[in-house]
C-alpha positions in Angstrom: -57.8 -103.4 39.0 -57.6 -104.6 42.5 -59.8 -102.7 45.0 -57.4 -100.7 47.4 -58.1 -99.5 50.8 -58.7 -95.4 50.6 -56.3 -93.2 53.1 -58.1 -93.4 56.2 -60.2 -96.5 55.7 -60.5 -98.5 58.7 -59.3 -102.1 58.5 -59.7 -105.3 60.6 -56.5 -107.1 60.1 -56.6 -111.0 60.8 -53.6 -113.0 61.5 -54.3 -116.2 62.1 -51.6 -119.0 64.2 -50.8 -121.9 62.1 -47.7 -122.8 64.1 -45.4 -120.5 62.6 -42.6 -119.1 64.8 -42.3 -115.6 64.7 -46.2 -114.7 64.5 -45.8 -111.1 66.6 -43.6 -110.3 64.3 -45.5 -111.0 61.4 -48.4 -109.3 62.8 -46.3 -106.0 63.5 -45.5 -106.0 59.8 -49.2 -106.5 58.7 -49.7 -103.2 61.1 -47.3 -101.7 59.2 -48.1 -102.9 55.7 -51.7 -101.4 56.3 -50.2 -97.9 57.7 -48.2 -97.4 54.2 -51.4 -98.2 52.3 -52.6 -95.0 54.5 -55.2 -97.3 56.2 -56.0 -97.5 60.3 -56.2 -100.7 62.3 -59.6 -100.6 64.3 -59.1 -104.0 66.1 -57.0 -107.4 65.5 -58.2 -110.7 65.0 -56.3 -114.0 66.3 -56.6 -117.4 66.8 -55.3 -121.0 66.4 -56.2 -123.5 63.8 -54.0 -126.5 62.6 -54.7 -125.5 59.0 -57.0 -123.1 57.2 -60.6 -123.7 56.6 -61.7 -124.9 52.9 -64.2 -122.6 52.2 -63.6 -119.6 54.7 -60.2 -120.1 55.8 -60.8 -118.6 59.4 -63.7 -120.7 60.6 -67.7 -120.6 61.4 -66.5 -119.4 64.5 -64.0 -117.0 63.8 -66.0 -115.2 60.9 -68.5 -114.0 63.4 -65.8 -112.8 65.7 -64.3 -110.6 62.6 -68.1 -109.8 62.0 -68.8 -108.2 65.5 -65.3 -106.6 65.7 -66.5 -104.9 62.3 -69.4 -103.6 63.5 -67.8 -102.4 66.7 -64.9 -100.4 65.2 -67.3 -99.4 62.2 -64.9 -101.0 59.6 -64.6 -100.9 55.5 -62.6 -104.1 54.7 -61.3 -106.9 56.5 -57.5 -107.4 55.8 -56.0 -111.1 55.9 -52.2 -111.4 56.7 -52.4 -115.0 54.5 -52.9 -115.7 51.1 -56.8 -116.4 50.3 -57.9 -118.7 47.2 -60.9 -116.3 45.5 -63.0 -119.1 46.6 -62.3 -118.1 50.3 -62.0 -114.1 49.6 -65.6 -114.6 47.9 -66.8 -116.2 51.0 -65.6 -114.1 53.4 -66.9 -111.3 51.6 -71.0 -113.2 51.7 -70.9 -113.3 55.2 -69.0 -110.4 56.3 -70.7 -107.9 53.7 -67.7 -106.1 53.2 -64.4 -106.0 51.1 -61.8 -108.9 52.0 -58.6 -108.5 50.8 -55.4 -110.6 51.7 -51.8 -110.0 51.9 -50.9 -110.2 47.9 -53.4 -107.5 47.5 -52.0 -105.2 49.9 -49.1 -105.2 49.4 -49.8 -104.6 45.2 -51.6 -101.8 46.9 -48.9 -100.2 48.5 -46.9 -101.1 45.1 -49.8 -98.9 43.2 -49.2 -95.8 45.3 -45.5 -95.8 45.3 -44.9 -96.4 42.0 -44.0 -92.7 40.2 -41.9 -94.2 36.7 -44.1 -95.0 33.5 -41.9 -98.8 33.8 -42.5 -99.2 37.8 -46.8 -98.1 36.8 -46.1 -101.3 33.9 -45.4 -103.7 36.4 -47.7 -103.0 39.1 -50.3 -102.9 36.4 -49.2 -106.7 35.3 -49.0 -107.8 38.6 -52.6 -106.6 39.9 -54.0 -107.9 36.5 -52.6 -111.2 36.6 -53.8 -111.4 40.3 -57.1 -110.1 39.0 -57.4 -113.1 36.7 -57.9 -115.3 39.3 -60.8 -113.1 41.1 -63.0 -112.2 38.1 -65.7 -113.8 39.4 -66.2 -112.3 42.9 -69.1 -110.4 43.0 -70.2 -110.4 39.9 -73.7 -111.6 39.0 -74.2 -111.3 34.7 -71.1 -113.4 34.5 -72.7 -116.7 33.5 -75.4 -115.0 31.4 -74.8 -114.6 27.8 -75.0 -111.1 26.0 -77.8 -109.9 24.4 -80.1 -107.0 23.6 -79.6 -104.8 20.9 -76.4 -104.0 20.0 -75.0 -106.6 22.6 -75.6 -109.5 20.5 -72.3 -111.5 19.6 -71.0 -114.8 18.9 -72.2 -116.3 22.0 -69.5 -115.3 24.6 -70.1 -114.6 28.0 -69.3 -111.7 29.8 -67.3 -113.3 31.7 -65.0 -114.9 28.6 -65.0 -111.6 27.1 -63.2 -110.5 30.2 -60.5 -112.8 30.5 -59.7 -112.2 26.8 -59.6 -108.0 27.4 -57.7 -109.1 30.5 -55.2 -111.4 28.8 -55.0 -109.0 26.0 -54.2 -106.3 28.3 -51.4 -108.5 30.0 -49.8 -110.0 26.9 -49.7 -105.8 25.9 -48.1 -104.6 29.3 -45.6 -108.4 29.1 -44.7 -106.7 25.5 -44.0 -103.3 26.6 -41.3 -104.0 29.6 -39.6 -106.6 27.6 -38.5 -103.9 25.0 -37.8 -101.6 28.6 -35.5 -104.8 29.1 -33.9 -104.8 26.2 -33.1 -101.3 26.2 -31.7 -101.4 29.3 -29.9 -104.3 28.8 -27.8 -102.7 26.0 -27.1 -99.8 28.4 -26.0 -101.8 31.0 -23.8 -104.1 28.6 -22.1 -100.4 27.8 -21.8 -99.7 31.7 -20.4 -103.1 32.3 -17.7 -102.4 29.3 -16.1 -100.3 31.7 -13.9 -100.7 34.8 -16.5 -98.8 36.8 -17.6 -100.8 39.6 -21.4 -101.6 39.6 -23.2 -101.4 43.4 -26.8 -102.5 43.8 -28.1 -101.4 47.2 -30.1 -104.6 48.5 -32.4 -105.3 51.6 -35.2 -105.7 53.6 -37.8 -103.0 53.0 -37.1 -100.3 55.7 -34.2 -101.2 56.6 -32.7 -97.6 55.4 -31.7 -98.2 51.7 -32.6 -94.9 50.5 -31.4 -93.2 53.4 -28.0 -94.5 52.7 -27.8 -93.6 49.1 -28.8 -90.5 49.7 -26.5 -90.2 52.6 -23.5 -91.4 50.1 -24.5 -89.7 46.8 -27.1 -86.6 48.2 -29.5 -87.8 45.4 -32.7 -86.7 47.4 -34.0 -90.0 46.9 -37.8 -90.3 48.5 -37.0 -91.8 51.9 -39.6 -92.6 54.9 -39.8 -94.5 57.8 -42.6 -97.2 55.8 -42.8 -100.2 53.8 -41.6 -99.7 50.3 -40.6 -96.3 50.4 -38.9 -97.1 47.3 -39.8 -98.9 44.0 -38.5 -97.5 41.3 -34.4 -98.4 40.9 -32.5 -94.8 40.7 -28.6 -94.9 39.4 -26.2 -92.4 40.3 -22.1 -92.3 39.9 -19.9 -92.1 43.1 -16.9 -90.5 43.4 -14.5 -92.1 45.5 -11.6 -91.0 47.2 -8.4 -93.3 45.8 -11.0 -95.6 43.4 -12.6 -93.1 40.9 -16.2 -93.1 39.9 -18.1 -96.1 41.0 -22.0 -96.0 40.1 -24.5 -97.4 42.8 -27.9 -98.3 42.4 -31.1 -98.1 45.0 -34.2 -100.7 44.7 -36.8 -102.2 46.1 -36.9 -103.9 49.5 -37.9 -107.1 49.9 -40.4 -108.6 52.1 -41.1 -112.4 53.6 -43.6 -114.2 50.9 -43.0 -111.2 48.5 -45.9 -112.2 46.2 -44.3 -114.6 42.9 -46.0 -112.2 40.1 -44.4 -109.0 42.0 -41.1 -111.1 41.1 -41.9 -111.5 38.4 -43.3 -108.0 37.2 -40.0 -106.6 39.0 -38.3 -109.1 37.3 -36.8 -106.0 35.3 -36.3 -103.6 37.8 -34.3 -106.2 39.9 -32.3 -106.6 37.3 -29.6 -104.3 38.6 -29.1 -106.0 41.0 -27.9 -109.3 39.0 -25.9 -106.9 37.3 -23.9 -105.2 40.1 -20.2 -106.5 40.7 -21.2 -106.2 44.4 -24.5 -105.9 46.5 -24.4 -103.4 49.5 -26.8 -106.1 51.3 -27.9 -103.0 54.3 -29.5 -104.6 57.4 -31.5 -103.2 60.2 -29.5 -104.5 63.0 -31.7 -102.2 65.6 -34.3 -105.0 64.2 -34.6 -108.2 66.1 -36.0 -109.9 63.7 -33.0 -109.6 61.7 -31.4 -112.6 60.8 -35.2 -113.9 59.5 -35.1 -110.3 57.2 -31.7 -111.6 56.1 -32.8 -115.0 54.9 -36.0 -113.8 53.3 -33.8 -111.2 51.4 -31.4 -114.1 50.3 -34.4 -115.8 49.3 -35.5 -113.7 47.3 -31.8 -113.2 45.9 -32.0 -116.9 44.9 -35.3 -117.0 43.0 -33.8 -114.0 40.7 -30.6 -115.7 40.3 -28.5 -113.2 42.3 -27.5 -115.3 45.5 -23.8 -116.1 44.3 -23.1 -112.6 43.5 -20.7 -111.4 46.1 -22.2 -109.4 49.2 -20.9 -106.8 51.7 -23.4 -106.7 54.6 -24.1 -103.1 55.8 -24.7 -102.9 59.7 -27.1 -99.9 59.4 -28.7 -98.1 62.3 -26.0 -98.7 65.2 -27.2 -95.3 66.2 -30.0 -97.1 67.8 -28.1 -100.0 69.4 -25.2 -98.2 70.6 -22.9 -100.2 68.7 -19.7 -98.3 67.5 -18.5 -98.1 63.6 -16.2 -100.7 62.3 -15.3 -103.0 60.2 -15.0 -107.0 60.1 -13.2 -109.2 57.6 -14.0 -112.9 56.8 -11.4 -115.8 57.0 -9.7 -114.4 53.8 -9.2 -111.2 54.8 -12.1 -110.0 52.5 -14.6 -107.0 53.9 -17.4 -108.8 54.8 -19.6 -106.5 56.9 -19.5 -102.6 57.4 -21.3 -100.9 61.2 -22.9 -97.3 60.3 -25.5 -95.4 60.8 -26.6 -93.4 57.9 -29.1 -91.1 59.7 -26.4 -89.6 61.5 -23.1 -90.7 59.0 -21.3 -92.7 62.2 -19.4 -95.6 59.8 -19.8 -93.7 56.4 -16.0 -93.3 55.5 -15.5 -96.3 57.0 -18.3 -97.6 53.7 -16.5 -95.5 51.3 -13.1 -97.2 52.3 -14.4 -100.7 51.3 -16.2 -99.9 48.2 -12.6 -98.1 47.0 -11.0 -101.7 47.9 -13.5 -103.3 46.1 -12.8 -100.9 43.2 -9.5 -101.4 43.2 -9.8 -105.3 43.2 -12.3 -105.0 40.0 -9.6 -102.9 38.3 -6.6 -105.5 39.1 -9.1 -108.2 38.2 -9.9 -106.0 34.7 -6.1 -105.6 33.9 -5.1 -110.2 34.8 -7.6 -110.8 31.8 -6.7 -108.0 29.6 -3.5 -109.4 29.8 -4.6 -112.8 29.7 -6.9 -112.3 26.2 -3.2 -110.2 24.8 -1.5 -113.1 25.7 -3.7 -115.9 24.0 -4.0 -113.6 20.8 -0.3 -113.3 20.6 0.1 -116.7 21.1 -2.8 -117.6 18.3 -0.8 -114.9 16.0 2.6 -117.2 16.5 
């Protein structure tokens, strides 16, 4: 498993410039990132390069800065907001003589204590193994040996290639398991989708308030905090709304900018409500003013799942904190395209509730034009 920062381990964080735009951003996030891992920021490490170094990817110069700030702020671990190769991570680690871990491993850090369903524990599992795979060398020094003694002696593997097998068995195990966790949901969902009932997926950038409005619209009690990924595991409940009927509306995870491929890919299932949903309530921190980057990266990750033509209603959340009053705006068609509320203090909430009943009541007409059509073409067949 990956090595995780202990609450109240204290971190060196390192965020390097390599001419990208918004890099005090970025660096607020890493702050954040390492306070939800229950970690404390002793001191912060910049600098400029034009691209990273090859074998230590901050520099000759800049590892003894990091060194000296270590010893000053009497760090454990050194925290990278890049991605290392586990040539570089091994490095860093030889000269700093301390744990180096980058932004991938983290945030699966963060995954691993959030995480509270047997599936969401399945995925984070798979993604910090198949991250692992590439790192199985760092720090180890029997790898290259071959086993022997009594008792030990085999067919000639090393310990190292008896690793990667246990590790790939382990993975193809754990691939197995939430595929039939797929499949079973997929069948229940076919059943759902069967139905008239309007399918919502709450979508987003992570903090931006997802939980706190569903549980502000369905009082579900939903685990809720002002951190990075409060939420992992996707909870369902029905609606009831006022002239539409049940609808059922689902939380899940936020998203984050370069949300690590295998954490796709391990939430490849829990994500899957949200390709399912007949609408995504898309909730943005507008008090954020870094929100139309949050935005993208969230429609970015919409795309790699294959959920970016599904339709969207934007949800202005927390105008309580820009003073901004509850409405709502229609695009060129006359289509809802974005709702203002606050769901800490419910300014804009029955204003929410209004569009997801027109939204409802579209899906119904729509349900009822092919009906007919289908009766129609039978008949016609039957003739």
């Amino acid at each position: 498993m990956n090595e995780r920062p202990a609450a109240g381990e204290r971190a060196v964080i390192v965020q390097l410039d390599l001419g990208q735009p918004d890099l005090e951003d970025q660096l607020e996030e890493l702050r954040l990132l390492v306070a939800s891992a229950g970690g404390e920021v002793v001191a912060e490490v910049g600098g400029r390069r034009h691209s990273p170094d090859p074998k230590t990817f901050a520099g000759k110069g800049k590892v003894h800065e990091i060194a000296a700030m270590l010893a000053a702020g009497e760090a454990d671990l050194v925290i990278f907001n890049h991605e290392l190769s586990p040539a570089q991570e091994r490095n860093l680690e030889r000269e700093l003589k301390c744990r180096v871990i980058d932004r991938t491993s983290l945030i699966l850090d963060i995954f691993a204590l959030r995480a509270s369903s047997a599936e969401g524990k399945l995925q984070v599992e798979l993604a910090q193994l198949e991250h692992l795979s590439t790192r199985l060398v760092r720090g180890w020094t029997h790898l290259e040996r071959q086993r022997g003694g009594i008792g030990m002696r085999g067919p000639g593997e090393t310990q190292l290639e008896t690793d990667r097998r246990l590790l790939g068995n382990r993975v193809k195990l754990l691939k197995e398991r939430l595929g039939k966790l797929s499949r079973q949901r997929g069948v229940q969902r076919k059943a759902r989708m069967r139905g008239d009932v309007l399918n919502v997926s709450l979508v987003g950038y992570t903090n931006a308030g997802k939980s706190t409005l569903f549980n502000a619209l369905t009082h579900a009690g939903v685990y809720a905090a002002d951190q990075l990924f409060a939420t992992l595991d996707t909870t369902s409940r029905k609606l009831w709304i006022e002239g539409a009927g049940n609808i059922v509306i689902s939380d899940t995870v936020g998203f984050i900018r370069e949300l690590p491929h295998s954490l796709i890919d391990a939430f490849h299932a829990t994500l899957e409500a949200a390709l399912d949903a007949d609408l995504l309530l898309h909730v943005v921190d507008s008090a954020n003013h870094a929100r139309d980057e949050q935005v993208y990266q969230v429609n970015q990750v919409l795309e790699e799942i294959g959920a970016r033509q599904l339709r969207q209603l934007v949800v202005w959340n927390k105008i309580d904190l820009t003073e901004a009053v509850p409405g709502i705006d229609r695009d060129e068609y006359g289509n809802i395209a974005r709702v203002r509320v606050s769901a800490r203090s419910g300014e804009g909430l029955d204003l929410l509730r209004e569009s997801l009943a027109e939204y409802a009541r579209a899906k119904a007409v729509s349900r009822q034009e092919v009906l007919a059509a289908v009766e129609r073409d039978a008949h016609t067949l039957i003739n």
